[in-house]
C-alpha positions in Angstrom: 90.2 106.4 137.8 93.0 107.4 139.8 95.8 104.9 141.4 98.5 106.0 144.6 101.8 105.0 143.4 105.6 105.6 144.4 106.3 108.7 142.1 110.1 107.7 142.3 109.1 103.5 141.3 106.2 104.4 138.9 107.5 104.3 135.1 110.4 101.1 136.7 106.8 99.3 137.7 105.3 100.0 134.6 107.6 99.0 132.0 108.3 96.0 134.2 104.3 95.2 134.2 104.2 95.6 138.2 101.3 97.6 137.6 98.2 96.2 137.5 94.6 97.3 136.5 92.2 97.3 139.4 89.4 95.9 137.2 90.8 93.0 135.3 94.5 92.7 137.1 96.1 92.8 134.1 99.5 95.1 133.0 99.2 98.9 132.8 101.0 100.5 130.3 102.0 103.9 129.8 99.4 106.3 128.2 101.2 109.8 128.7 100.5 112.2 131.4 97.2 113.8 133.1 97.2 117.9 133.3 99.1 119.4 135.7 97.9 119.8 139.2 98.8 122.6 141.8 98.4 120.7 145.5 97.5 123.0 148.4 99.8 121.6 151.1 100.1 122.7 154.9 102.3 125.5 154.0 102.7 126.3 150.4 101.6 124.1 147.5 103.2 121.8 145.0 102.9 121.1 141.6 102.7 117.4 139.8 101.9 116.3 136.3 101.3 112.9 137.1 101.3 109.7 134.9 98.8 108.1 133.2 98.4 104.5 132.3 95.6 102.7 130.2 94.7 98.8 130.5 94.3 97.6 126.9 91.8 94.8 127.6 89.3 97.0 129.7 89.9 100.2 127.5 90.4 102.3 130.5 93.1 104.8 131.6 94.2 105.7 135.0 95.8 108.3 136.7 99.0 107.7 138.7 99.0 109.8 141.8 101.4 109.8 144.5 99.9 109.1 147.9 100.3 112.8 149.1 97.6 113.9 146.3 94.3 112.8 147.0 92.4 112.4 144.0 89.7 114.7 143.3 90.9 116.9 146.4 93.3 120.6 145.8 94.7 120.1 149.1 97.2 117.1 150.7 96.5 114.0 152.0 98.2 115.9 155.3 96.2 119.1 155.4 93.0 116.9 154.9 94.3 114.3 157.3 94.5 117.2 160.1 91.0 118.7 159.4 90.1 114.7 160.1 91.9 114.6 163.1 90.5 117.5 164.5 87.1 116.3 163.9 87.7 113.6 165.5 88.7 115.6 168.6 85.8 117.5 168.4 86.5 120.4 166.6 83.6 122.5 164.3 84.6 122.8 160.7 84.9 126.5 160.5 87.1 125.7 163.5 89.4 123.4 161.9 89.1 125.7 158.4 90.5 128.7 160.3 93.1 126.6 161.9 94.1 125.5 158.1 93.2 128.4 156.6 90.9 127.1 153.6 87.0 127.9 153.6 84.8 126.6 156.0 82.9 125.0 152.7 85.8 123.3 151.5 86.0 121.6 154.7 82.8 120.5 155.3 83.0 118.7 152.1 85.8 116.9 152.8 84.2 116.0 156.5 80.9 115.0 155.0 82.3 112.7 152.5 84.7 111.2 154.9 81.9 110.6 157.4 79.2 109.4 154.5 82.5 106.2 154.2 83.6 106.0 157.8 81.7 102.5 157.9 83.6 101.6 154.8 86.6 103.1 155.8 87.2 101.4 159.4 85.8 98.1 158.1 88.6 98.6 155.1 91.4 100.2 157.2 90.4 96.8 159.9 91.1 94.4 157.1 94.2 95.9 156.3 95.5 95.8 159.6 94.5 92.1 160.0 96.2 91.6 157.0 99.6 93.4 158.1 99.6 91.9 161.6 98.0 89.2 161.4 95.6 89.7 164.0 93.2 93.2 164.5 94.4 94.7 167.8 92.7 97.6 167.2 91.1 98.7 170.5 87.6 99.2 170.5 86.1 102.5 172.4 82.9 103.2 172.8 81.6 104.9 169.4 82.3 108.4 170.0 81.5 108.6 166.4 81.7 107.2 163.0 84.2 109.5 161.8 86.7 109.0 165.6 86.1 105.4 164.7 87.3 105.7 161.5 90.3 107.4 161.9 91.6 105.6 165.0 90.9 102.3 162.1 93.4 104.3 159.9 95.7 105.1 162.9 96.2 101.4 163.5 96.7 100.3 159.6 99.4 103.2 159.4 101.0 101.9 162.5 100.7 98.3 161.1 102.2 99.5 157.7 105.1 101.6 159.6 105.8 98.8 161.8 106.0 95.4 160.3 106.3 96.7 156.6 109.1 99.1 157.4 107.1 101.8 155.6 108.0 105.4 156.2 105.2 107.5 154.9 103.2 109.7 156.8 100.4 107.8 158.1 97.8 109.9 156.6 100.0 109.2 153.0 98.7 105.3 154.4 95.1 105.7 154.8 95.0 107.3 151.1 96.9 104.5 149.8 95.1 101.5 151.7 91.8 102.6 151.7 91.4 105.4 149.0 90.3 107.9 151.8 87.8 110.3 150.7 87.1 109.2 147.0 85.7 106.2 145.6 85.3 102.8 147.1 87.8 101.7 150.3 90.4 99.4 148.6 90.9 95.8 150.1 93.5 93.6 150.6 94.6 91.4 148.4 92.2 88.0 148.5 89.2 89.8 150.1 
């Protein structure tokens, strides 16, 4: 399974046991690295060998990703982030892939799969922003679609994040780490 963490707070937060296991909650400890990855981003690409981490009582190990790396994806949270924005605007995927310049194939995956968890994703990304600010002032359009729904939900999490947090990642950096955006299960706040 993989985790978002701070790259530049990950081994502090592990040998301080800050780092919990998502299945039991208990203390990660360090188990090494993963391979290294080459991330396509916007312009260029970057490479990581990220940590890994194993819980002892579940017998499981982790992956520690930064939140610019989306797991299971060759491309950035950013460059995927813009092919979901311009969805969301309307744009065809061979569209957006020629705007990006990846194949049209790659991007229809990454649309797909996002839109299969839209539902998941704005009812996750909602949560999280009641959770932030207290209160969900997320306003409601008419459903243009799941996938504009969803990422107007991740708009107003990021905002939350960047505003009463003081968090300064990219927003689309937010949605991977709050909701786990285009892999897995959305991620909750704590206590849901």
């Amino acid at each position: 399974m993989a985790m978002i963490v701070e790259p530049d707070v990950v081994e502090a937060d592990l040998a301080a046991g800050r780092l919990r296991c998502p299945s039991c909650e208990r203390p990660l400890a360090r188990w090494g690295f993963a391979r290294e990855r080459h991330v396509r981003l916007r312009d260029g690409e970057r490479s990581i060998r990220p940590r890994r981490a194993r819980c002892e009582p579940c017998q499981t190990t982790h992956v520690l990703l930064p939140a610019w790396a989306v797991p299971r994806r060759r491309d950035s949270a950013e460059v995927i982030g813009e092919a979901l924005l311009c969805k969301a605007q309307g744009l065809g995927h061979r569209r957006i892939a020629a705007r990006l310049q990846r194949p049209p194939a790659t991007v229809r995956g990454w649309l797909r799969t996002f839109a299969r968890r839209a539902e998941l994703t704005v009812a996750s990304a909602r949560r999280w922003t009641l959770e932030i600010e207290g209160h969900d002032r997320a306003e409601r359009h008419p459903a243009r679609s799941p996938l504009a729904d969803a990422v107007d939900a991740l708009g107003s999490a990021a905002r939350a994040c960047r505003l009463h947090l003081g968090m300064s990642a990219s927003p689309w950096e937010l949605a991977v780490a709050l909701t786990g955006l285009l892999h897995g299960r959305p991620r909750e706040p704590p206590g849901y």
